[in-house]
MMTF fields as JSON, N, C-alpha, C and O atoms, coordinates in Angstrom:
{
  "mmtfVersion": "1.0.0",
  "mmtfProducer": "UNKNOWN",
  "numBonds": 407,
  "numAtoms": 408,
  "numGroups": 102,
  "numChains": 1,
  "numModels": 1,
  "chainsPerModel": [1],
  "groupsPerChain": [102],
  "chainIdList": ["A"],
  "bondAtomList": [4, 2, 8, 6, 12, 10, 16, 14, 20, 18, 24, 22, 28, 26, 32, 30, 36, 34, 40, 38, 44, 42, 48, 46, 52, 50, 56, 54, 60, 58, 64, 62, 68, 66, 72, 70, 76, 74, 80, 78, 84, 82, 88, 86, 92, 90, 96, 94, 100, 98, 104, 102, 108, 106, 112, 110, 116, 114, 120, 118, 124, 122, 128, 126, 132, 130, 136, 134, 140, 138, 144, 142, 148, 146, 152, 150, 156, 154, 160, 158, 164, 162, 168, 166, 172, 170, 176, 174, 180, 178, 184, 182, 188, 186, 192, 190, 196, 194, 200, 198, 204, 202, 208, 206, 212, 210, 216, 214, 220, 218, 224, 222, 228, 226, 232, 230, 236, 234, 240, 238, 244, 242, 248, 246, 252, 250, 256, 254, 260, 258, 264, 262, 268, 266, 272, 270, 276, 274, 280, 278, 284, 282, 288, 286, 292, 290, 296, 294, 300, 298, 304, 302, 308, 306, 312, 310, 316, 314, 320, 318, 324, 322, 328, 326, 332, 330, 336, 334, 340, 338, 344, 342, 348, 346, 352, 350, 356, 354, 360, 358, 364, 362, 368, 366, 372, 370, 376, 374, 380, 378, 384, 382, 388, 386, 392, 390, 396, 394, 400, 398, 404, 402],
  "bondOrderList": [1, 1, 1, 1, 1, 1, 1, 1, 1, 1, 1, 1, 1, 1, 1, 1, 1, 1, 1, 1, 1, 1, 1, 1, 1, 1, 1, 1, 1, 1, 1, 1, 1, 1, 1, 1, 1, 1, 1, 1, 1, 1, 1, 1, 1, 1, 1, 1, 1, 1, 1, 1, 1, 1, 1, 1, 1, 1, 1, 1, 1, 1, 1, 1, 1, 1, 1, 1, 1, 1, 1, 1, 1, 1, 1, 1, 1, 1, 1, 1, 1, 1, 1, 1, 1, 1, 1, 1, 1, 1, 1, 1, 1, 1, 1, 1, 1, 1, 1, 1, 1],
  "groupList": [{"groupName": "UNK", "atomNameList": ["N", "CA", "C", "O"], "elementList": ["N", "C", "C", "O"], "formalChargeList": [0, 0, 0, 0], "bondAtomList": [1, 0, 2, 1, 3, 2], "bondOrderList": [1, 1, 2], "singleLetterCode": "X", "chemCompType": "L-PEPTIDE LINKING"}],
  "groupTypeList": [0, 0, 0, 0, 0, 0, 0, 0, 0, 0, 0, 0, 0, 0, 0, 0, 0, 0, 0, 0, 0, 0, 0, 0, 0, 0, 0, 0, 0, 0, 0, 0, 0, 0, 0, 0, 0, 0, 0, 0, 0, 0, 0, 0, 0, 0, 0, 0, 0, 0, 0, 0, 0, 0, 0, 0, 0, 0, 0, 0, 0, 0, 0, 0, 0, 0, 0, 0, 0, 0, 0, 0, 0, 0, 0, 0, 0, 0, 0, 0, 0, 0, 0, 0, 0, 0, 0, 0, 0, 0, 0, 0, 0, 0, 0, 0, 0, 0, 0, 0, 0, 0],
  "groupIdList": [1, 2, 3, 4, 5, 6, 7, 8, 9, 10, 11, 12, 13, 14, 15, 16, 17, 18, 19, 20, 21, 22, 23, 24, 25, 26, 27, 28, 29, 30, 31, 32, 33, 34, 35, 36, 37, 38, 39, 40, 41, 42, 43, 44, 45, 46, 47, 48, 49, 50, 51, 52, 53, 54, 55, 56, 57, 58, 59, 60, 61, 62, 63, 64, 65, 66, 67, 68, 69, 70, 71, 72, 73, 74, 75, 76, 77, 78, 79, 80, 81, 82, 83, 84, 85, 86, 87, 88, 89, 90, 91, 92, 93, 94, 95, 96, 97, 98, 99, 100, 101, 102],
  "secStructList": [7, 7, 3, 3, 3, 3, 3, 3, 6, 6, 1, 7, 7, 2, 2, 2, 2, 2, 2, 2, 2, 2, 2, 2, 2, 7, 7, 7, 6, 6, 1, 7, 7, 7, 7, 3, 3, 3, 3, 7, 1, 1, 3, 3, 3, 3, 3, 3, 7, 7, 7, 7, 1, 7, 5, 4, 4, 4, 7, 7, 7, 7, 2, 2, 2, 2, 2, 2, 2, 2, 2, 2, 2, 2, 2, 2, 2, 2, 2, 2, 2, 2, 1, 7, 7, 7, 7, 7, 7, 7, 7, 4, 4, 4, 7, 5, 7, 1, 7, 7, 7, 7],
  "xCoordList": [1.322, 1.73, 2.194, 1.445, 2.991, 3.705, 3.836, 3.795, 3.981, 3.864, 5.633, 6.18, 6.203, 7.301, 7.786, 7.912, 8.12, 8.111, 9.429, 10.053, 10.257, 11.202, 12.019, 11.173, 12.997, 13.161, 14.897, 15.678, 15.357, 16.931, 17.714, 17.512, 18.606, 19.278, 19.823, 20.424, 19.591, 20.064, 19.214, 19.332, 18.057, 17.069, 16.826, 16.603, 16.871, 16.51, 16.014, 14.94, 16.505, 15.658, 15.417, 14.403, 15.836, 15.458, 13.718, 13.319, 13.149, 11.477, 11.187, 10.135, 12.129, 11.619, 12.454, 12.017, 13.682, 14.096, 12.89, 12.646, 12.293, 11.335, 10.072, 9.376, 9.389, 8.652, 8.757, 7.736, 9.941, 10.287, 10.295, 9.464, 10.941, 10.86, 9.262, 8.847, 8.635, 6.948, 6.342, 5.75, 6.447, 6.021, 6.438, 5.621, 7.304, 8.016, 7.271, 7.169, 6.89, 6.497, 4.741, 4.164, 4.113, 2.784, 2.224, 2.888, 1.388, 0.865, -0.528, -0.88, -1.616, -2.728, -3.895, -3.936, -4.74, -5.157, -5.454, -5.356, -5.889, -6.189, -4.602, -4.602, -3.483, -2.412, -1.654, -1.572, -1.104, -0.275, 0.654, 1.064, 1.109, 2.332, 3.43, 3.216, 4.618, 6.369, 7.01, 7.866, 6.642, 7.169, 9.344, 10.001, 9.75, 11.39, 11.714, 10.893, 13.16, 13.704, 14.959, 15.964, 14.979, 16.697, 16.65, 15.825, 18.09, 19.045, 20.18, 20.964, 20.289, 21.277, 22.306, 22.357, 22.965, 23.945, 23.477, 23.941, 22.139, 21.246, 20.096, 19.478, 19.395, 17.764, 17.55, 18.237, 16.538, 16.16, 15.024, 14.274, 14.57, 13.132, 12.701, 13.294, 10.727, 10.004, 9.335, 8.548, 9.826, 8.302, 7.668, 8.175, 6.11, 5.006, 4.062, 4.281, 2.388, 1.022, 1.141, 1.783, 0.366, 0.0, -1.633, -2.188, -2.301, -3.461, -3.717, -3.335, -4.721, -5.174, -6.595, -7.33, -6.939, -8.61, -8.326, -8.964, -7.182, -7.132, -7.463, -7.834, -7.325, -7.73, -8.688, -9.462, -9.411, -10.877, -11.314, -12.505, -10.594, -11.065, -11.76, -12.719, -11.229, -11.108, -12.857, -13.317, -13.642, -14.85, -15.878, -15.541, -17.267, -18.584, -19.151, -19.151, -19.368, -19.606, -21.068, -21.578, -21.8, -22.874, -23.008, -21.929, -23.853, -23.658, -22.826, -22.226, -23.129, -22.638, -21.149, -20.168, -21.128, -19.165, -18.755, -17.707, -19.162, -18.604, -18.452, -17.371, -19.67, -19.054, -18.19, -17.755, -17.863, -16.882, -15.768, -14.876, -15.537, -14.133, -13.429, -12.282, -14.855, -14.058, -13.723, -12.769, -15.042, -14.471, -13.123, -12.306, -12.955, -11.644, -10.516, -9.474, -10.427, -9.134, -9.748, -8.697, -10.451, -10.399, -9.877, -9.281, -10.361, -9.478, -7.933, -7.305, -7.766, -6.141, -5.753, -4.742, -6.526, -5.413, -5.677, -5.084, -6.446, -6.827, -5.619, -4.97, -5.403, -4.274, -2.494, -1.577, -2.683, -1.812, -1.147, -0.287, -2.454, -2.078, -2.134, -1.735, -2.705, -1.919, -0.786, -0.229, -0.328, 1.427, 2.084, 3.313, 1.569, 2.076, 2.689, 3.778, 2.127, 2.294, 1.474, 0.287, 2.081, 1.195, 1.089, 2.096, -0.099, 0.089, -0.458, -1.543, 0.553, 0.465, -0.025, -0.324, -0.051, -0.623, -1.723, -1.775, -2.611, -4.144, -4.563, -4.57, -4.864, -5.116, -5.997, -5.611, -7.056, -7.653, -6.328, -6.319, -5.523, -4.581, -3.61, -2.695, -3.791, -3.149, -4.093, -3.65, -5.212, -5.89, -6.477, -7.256, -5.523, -5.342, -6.848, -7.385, -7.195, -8.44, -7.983, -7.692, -7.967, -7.212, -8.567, -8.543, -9.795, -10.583, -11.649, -11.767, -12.505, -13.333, -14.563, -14.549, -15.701, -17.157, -16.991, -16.373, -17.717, -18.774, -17.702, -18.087],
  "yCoordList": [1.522, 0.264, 0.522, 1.076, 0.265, 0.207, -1.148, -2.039, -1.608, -2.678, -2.704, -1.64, -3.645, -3.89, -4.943, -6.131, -4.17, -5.33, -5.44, -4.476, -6.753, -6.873, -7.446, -7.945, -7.557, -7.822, -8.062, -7.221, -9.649, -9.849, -9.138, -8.955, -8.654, -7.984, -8.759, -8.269, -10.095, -11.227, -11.301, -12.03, -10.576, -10.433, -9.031, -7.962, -9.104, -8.02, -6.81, -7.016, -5.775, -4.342, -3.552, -2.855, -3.522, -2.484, -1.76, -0.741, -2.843, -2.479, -2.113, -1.566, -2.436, -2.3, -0.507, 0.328, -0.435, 0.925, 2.324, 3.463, 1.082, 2.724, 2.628, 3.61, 1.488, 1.686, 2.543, 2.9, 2.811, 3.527, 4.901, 5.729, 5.185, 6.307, 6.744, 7.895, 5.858, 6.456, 6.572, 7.601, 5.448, 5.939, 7.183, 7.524, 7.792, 8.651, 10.095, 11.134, 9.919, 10.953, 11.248, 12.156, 10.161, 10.126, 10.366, 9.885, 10.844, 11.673, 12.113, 13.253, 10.741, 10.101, 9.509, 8.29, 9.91, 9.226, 7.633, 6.81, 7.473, 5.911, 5.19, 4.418, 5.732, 5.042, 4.662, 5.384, 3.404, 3.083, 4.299, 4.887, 4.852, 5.862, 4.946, 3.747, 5.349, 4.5, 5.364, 6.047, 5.519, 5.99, 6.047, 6.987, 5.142, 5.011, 3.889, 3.163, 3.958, 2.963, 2.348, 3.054, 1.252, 0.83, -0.512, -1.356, -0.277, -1.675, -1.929, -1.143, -3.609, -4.057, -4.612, -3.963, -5.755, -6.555, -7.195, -7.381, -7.826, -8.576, -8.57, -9.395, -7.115, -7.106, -5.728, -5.143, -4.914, -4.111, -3.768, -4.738, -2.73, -2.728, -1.739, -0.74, -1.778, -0.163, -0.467, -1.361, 0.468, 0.767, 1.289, 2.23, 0.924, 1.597, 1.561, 0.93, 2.276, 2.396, 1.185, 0.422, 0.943, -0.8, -0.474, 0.312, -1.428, -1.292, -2.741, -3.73, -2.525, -4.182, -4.544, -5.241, -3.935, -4.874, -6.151, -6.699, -6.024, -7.37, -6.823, -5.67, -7.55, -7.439, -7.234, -7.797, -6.843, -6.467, -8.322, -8.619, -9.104, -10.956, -11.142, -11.882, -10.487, -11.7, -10.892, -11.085, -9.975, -9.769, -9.884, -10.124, -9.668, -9.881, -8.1, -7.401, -7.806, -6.109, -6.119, -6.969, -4.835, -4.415, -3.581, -3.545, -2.94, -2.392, -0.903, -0.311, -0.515, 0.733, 0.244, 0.973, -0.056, -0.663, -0.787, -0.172, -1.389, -1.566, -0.237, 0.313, 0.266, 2.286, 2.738, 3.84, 2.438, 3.23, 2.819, 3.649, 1.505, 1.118, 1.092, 0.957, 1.302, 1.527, 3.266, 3.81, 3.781, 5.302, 5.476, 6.242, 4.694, 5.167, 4.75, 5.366, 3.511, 2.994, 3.919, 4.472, 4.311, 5.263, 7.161, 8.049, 7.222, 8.167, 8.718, 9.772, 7.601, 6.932, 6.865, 7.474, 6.114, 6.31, 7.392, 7.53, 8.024, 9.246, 10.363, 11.058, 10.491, 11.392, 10.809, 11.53, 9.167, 8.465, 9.624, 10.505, 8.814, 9.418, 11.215, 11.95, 11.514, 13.42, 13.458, 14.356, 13.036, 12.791, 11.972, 11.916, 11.545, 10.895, 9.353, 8.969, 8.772, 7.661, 6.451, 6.34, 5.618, 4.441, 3.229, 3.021, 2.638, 1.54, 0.413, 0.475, -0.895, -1.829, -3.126, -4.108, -2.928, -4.453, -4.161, -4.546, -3.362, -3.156, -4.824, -5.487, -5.123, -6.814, -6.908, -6.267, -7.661, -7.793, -8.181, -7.648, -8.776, -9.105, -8.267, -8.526, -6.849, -5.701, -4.615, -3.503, -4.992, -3.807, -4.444, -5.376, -3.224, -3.228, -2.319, -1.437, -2.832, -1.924, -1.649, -2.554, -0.098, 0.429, -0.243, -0.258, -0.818, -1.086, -1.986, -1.837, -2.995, -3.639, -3.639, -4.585, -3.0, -2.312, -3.819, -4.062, -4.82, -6.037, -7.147, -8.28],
  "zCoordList": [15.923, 15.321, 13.893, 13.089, 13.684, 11.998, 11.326, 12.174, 10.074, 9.187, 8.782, 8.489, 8.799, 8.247, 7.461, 7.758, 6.099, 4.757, 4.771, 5.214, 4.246, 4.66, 3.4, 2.658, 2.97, 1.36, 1.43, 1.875, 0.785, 0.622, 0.011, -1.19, 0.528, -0.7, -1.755, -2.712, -1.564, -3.106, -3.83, -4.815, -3.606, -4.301, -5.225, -4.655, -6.299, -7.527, -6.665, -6.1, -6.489, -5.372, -6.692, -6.647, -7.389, -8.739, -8.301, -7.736, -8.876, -8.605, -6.99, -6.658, -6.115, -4.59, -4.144, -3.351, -4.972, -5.279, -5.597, -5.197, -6.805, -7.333, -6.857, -7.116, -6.051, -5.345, -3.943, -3.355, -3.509, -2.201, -3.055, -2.68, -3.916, -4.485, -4.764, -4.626, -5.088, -5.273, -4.066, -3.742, -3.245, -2.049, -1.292, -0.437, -1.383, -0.794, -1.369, -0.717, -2.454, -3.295, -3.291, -3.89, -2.405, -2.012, -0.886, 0.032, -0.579, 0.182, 0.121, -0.181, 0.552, 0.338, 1.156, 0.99, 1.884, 2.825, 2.812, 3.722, 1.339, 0.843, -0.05, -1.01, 0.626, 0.251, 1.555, 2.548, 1.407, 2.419, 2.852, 1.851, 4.046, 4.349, 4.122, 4.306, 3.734, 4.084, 4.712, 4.15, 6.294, 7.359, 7.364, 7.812, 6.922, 7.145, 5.96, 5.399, 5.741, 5.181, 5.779, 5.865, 6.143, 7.034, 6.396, 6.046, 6.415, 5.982, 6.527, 7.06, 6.313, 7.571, 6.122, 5.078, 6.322, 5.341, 4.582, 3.457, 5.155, 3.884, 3.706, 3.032, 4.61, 4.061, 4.176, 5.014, 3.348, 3.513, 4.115, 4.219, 4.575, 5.737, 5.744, 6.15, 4.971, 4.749, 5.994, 6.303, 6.61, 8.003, 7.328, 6.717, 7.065, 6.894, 7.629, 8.663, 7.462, 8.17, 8.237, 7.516, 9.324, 9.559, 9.652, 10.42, 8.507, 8.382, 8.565, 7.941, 9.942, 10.398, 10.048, 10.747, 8.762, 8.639, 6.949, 6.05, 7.388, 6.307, 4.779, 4.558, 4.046, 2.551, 1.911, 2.684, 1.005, 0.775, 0.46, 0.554, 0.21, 0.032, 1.425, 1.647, 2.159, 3.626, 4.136, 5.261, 3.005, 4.126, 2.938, 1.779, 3.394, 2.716, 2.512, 3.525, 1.867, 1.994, 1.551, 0.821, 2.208, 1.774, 0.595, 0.004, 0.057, -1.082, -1.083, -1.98, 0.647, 0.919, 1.562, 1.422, 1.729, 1.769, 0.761, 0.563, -0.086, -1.408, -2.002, -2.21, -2.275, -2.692, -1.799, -2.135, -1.04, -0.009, -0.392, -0.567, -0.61, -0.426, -2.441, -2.867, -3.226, -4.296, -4.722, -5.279, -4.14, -3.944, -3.55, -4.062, -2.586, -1.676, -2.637, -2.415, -4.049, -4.549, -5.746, -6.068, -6.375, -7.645, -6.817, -7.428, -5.368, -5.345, -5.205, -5.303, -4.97, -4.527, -5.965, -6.315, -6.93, -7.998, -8.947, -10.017, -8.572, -9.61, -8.78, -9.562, -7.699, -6.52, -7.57, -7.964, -7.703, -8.482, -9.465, -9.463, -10.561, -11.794, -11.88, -12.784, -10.735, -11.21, -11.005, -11.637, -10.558, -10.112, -11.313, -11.359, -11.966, -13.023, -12.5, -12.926, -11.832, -11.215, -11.659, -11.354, -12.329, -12.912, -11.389, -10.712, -11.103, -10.445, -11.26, -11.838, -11.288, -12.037, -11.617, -12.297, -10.283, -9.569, -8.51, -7.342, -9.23, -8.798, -9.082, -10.119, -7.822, -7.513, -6.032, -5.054, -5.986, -4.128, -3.257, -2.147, -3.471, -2.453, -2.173, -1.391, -3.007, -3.108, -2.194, -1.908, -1.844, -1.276, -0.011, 0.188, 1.092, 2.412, 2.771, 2.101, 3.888, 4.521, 6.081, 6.862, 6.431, 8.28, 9.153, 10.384, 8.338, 9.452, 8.718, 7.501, 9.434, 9.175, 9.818, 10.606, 9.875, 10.778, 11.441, 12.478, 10.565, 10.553, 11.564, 11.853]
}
């Protein structure tokens, strides 16, 4: 199963440009993959991982989930920043989980 984000081209791609470029350049177990890039006349389209446990909002965590799942975004951006990669919209509605135990 793959995730597909989908974006107008009447719409500003600048930032959606250098995000494909960073993604492309990552190579992370706790980062989304961007499997392909295709475009038609008026949208562009990242196939990426499709991670189906929803958002870290949408669950209740124990204390040992909770170390897990922030281990897992400080190792992701510490992998980031050796690459010299800033991420700027570290946000809960920004952080995807591939699975949910509970």
């Amino acid at each position: 199963m793959y995730a597909i984000k989908q974006y107008e081209k009447s719409q500003s791609l600048l930032n959606k440009v250098q995000e494909i470029g960073i993604l492309r350049r990552i190579d992370h177990q706790n980062v989304v993959k961007l499997f392909e890039v295709f475009e038609d006349q008026t949208h562009l389209y990242l196939v990426m991982e499709y991670l189906g446990g929803g958002t870290i909002l949408q669950h209740k965590y124990t204390e040992k989930e909770a170390y897990i799942a922030i281990k897992g975004l400080l190792e992701a951006l510490n992998y980031c920043h050796s690459k010299n990669i800033t991420i700027k919209h570290i946000k809960p509605e920004n952080l995807l989980l591939s699975y949910f135990s509970n």
